[in-house]
TISE-47468 format. One record per residue (C-alpha): x, y, z; residue in three letters. Coordinates in steps of 0.2 Angstrom, whole numbers. Layout:
xx yy zz res
X Y Z ala
...
end
This chain:
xx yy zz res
-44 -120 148 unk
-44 -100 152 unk
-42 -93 135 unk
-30 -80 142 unk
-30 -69 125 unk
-47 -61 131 unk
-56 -52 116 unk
-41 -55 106 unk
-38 -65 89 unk
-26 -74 83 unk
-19 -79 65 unk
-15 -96 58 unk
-6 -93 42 unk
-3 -108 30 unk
11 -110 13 unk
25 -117 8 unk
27 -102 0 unk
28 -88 13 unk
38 -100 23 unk
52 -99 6 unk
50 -81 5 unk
44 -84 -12 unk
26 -73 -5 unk
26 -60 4 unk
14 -61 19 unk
2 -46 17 unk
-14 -56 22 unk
-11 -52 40 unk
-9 -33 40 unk
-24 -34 28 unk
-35 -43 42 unk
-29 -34 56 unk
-31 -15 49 unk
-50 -22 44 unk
-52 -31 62 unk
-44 -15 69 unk
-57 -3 62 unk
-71 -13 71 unk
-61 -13 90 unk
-57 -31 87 unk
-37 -34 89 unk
-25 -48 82 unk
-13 -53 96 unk
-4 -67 88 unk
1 -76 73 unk
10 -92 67 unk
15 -94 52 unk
20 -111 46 unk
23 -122 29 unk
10 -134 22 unk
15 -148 34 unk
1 -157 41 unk
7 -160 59 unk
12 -142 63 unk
-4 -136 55 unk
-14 -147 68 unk
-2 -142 83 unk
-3 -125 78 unk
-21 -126 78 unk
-23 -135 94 unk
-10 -123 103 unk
-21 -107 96 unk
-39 -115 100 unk
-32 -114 117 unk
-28 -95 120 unk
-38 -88 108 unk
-58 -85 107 unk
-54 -82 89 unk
-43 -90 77 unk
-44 -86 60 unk
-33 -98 44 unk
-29 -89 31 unk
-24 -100 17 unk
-24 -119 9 unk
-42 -119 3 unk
-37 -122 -14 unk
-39 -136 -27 unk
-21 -142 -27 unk
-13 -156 -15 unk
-2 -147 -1 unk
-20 -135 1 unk
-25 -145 16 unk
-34 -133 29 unk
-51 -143 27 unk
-42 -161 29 unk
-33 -152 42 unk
-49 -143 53 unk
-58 -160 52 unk
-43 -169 62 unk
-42 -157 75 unk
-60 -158 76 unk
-64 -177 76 unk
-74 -176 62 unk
-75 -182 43 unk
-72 -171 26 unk
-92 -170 16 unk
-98 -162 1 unk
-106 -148 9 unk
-119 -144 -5 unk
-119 -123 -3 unk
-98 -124 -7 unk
-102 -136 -23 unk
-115 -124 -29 unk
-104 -109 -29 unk
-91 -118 -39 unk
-103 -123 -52 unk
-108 -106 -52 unk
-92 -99 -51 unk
-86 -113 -67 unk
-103 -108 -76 unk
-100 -91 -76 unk
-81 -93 -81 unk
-88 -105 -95 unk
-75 -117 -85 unk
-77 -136 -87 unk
-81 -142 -67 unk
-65 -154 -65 unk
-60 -166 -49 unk
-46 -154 -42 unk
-61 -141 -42 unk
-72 -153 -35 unk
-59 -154 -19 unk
-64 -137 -13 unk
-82 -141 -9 unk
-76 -153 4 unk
-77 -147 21 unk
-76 -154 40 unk
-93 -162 43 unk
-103 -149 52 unk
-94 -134 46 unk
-105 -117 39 unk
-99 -107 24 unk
-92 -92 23 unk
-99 -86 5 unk
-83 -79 -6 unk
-90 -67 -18 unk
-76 -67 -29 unk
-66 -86 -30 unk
-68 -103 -32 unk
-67 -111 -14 unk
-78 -104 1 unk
-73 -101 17 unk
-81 -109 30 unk
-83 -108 50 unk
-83 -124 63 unk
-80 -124 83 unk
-65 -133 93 unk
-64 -129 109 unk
-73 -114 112 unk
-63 -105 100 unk
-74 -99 82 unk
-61 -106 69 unk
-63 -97 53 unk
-54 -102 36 unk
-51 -90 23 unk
-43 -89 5 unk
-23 -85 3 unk
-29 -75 -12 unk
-28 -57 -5 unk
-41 -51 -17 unk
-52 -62 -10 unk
-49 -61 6 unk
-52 -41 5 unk
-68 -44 -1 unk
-74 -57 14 unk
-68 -46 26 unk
-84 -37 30 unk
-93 -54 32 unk
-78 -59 43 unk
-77 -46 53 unk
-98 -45 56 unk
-95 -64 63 unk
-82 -61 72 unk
-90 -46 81 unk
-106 -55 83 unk
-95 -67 97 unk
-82 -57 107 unk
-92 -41 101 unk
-85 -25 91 unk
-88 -8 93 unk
-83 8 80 unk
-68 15 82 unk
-65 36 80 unk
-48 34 70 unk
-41 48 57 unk
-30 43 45 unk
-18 57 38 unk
-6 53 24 unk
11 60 24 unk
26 65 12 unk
45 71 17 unk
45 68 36 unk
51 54 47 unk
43 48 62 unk
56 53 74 unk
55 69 67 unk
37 72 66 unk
38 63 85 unk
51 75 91 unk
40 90 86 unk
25 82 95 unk
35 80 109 unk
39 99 111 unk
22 102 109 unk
18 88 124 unk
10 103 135 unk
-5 106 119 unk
-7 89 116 unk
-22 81 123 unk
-20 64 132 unk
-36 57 125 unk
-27 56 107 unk
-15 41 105 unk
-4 46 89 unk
2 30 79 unk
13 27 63 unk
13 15 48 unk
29 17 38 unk
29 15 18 unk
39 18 3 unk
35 33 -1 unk
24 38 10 unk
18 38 31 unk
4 36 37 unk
0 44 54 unk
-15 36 65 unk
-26 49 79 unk
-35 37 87 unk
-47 40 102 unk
-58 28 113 unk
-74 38 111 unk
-85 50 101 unk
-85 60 116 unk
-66 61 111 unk
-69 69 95 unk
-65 86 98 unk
-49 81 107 unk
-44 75 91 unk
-50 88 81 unk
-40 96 92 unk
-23 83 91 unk
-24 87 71 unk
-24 104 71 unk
-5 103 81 unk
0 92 70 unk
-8 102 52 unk
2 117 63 unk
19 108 63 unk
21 99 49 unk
1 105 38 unk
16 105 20 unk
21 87 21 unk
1 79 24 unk
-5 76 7 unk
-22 72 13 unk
-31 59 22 unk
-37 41 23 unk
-30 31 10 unk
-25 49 -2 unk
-9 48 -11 unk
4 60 -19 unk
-5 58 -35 unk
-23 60 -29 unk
-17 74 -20 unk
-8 82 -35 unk
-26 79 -45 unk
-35 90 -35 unk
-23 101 -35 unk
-26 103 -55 unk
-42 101 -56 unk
-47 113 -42 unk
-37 124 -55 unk
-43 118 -70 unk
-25 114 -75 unk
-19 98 -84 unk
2 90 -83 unk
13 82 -94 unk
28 72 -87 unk
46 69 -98 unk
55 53 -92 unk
71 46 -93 unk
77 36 -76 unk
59 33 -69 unk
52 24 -84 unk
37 32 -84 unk
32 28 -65 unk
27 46 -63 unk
14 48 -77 unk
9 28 -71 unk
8 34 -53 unk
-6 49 -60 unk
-13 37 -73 unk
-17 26 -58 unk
-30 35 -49 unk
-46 39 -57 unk
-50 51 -64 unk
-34 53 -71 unk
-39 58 -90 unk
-44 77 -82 unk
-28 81 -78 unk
-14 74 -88 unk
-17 70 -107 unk
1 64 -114 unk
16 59 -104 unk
34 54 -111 unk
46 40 -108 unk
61 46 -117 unk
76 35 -111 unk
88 35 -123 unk
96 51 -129 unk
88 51 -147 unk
71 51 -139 unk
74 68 -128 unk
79 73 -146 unk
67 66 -159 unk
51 67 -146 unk
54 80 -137 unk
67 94 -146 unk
83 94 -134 unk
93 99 -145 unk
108 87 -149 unk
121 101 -144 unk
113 102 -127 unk
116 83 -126 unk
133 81 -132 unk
137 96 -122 unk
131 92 -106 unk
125 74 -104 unk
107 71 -104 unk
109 68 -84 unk
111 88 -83 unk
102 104 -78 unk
100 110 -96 unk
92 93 -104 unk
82 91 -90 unk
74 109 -91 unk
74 106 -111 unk
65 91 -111 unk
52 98 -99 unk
49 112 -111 unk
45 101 -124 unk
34 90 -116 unk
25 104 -112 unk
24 110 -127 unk
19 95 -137 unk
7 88 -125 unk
-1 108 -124 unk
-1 108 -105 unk
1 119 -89 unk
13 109 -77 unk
24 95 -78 unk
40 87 -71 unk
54 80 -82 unk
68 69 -72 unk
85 62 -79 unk
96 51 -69 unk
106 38 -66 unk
97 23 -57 unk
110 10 -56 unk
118 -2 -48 unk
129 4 -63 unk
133 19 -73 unk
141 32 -60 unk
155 44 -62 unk
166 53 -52 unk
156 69 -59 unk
139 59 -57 unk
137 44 -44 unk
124 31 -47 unk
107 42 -38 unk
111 57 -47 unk
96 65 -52 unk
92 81 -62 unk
74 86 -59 unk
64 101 -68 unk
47 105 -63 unk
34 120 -66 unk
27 128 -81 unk
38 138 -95 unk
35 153 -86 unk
39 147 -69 unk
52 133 -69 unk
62 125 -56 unk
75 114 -55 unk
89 104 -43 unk
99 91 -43 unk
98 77 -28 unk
106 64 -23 unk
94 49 -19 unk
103 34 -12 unk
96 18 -12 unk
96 1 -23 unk
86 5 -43 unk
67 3 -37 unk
69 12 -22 unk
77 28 -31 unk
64 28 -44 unk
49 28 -30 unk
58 43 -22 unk
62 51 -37 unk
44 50 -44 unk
36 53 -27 unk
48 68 -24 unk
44 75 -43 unk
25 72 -39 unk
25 84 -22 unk
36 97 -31 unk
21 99 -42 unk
10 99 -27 unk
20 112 -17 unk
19 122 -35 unk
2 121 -36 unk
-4 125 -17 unk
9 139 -16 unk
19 130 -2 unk
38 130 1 unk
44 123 -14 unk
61 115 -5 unk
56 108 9 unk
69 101 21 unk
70 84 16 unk
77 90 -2 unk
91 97 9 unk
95 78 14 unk
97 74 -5 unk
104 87 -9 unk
118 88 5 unk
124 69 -2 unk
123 75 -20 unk
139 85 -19 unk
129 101 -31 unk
129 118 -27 unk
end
């Protein structure tokens, strides 16, 4: 049969549990975006629950299309992992101990100081014929076999895993349908939509140069936009494709390939030698977190603050207790208070406090659920609003955190420190 998918992979993913909902399929973008930077595309996936029938029609149906199919998942010691058991069917052949899988897991056990049990032991059996694919990090290879034409590849569900295969993946993959590099710039975003950021594009459509495709990748909080060319002759074309876009929108790009609002914001303060504190009440700390993530992390910020409940803004941080009784401690004067405090205690330049109200409960007339008081700056230079940010509790503390973290940034690089998308929170918020 014609496989009518051309130089095109295809994705056979196997769980009960992504069928449930119980996992969230992330294996899939994962292998696509490292297929991707090598020229090799995914064109289709099936998903399906561990169910030996579909698994094997499945198969059958992709080993038809596909030069290409790659399983991710059911390698594991358990009884519903059944992608060898499966493969071997498909192919007409009988389960063996292949001798390289059994001594990685004795290695694997040795080094762990496991005990080498009979579930283990399930993971070295593979389709007679099959070649492994060395795992670097867990138990259970993964291992490559033929059925009609079509390189099959089985991989670990374990994403951590699975990243760390890829390379070897993609080298195999590329050795049969071939691969080539790929001239893509990755520039990471804060603030802007894509119909904005594409309506701006669009009324530069005369400057913009047809060699340069401009994609998207949407995430909470940040977008990712993709300048992607065919060539290296290219390059200059999207040289040329950035600078429109540093021209139109240069505030909201926070920096490039995988940077993020924190990363950003370090090299911000290290650049001038500055350190930050953070004072927190309705993030829980995921401000200081999302800086203590990153490395190098201890330059820049030496103490942060979760003080949640009202004696904490007092005993930990010096908002006076008129201040709170007065005005709430969702309010412009705590939240300015307890910012000086953590500045002072923590002896640093910068920092963000932030007071709200997260919810689902909470709200008053006065102060709806997503009200937010946030002060930002140093004691000589501090700012501060009130938004609005609507949304259920984990999404209005990412925004919130993500929107204190770029206030820093703009503060620091001397940009406009309101950019438009505060006006959106702000509109809803019903504040001056």
């Amino acid at each position: 049969m014609i496989k009518i998918d051309g130089q095109r992979i295809a994705l056979l993913l196997t769980g009960n549990e992504l069928m449930s909902g119980d996992t969230v399929d992330s294996n899939s973008s994962r292998i696509a975006l490292a297929l991707g930077e090598q020229n090799m595309g995914v064109s289709r996936k099936i998903t399906v629950g561990d169910e030996t029938t579909l698994l094997e029609s499945s198969l059958t149906q992709l080993c038809d299309v596909a030069p290409v199919v790659i399983i991710n998942g059911g390698l594991g010691p358990t009884d519903d992992d059944m992608t060898a058991d499966v493969v071997a069917k498909v192919l007409g052949v009988s389960l063996t101990q292949h001798s390289e899988a059994l001594r990685h897991l004795e290695d694997w056990c040795q080094r762990r100081g496991l005990d080498l049990n009979q579930s283990n032991l399930k993971q070295t059996w593979l389709p007679d014929g099959a070649d492994v694919v060395a795992n670097p990090i867990g138990s259970a290879v993964g291992f490559q076999v033929e059925i009609n034409n079509s390189l099959v590849i089985a991989t670990p569900g374990v994403p951590v895993e699975l990243s760390a295969m890829l390379p070897d993946i993609g080298r195999r993959i590329a050795a049969r349908i071939g691969g080539g590099q790929t001239f893509i710039r990755r520039l990471q975003t804060f603030g802007i939509g894509e119909s904005t950021i594409q309506e701006l594009v669009h009324a530069r459509a005369r400057d913009w140069p047809d060699e340069v495709t401009l994609g998207f990748r949407s995430g909470l909080p940040q977008l990712e936009l993709k300048l992607q060319i065919a060539s290296e002759a290219d390059l200059e074309r999207r040289d040329q494709a950035e600078a429109i876009l540093m021209d139109l929108i240069g505030d909201h790009i926070i920096g490039t390939d995988n940077d993020r609002l924190a990363i950003a914001v370090q090299r911000a303060l290290r650049d001038r030698n500055m350190t930050m504190t953070t004072a927190e009440s309705c993030t829980g700390g995921l401000i200081a977190s999302m800086i203590t993530k990153e490395p190098g992390s201890s330059a820049v910020i030496g103490s942060g603050f979760l003080t949640y409940a009202n004696t904490s803004k007092r005993d930990v941080l010096g908002v006076p207790q008129a201040t709170l009784d007065q005005n709430g401690a969702v309010s412009e004067p705590v939240v300015k208070a307890m910012l000086s405090g953590a500045l002072k205690v923590a002896n640093a330049d910068i920092g963000v406090a932030v007071s709200g109200i997260a919810g689902p409960t909470g709200g008053s007339d006065d102060k709806p659920v997503g009200t937010v008081w946030i002060a930002w700056g140093s004691e000589q230079a501090m700012n501060s609003i009130r938004l609005r940010v609507p949304g259920d509790r984990e999404r209005f503390q990412v925004l919130v955190a993500a929107i204190g973290l770029d206030l820093i940034r703009r503060q620091l690089l001397a940009l406009p420190e309101l950019p438009h998308y505060i006006e959106r929170f702000r509109h809803t918020s019903g504040s001056n």
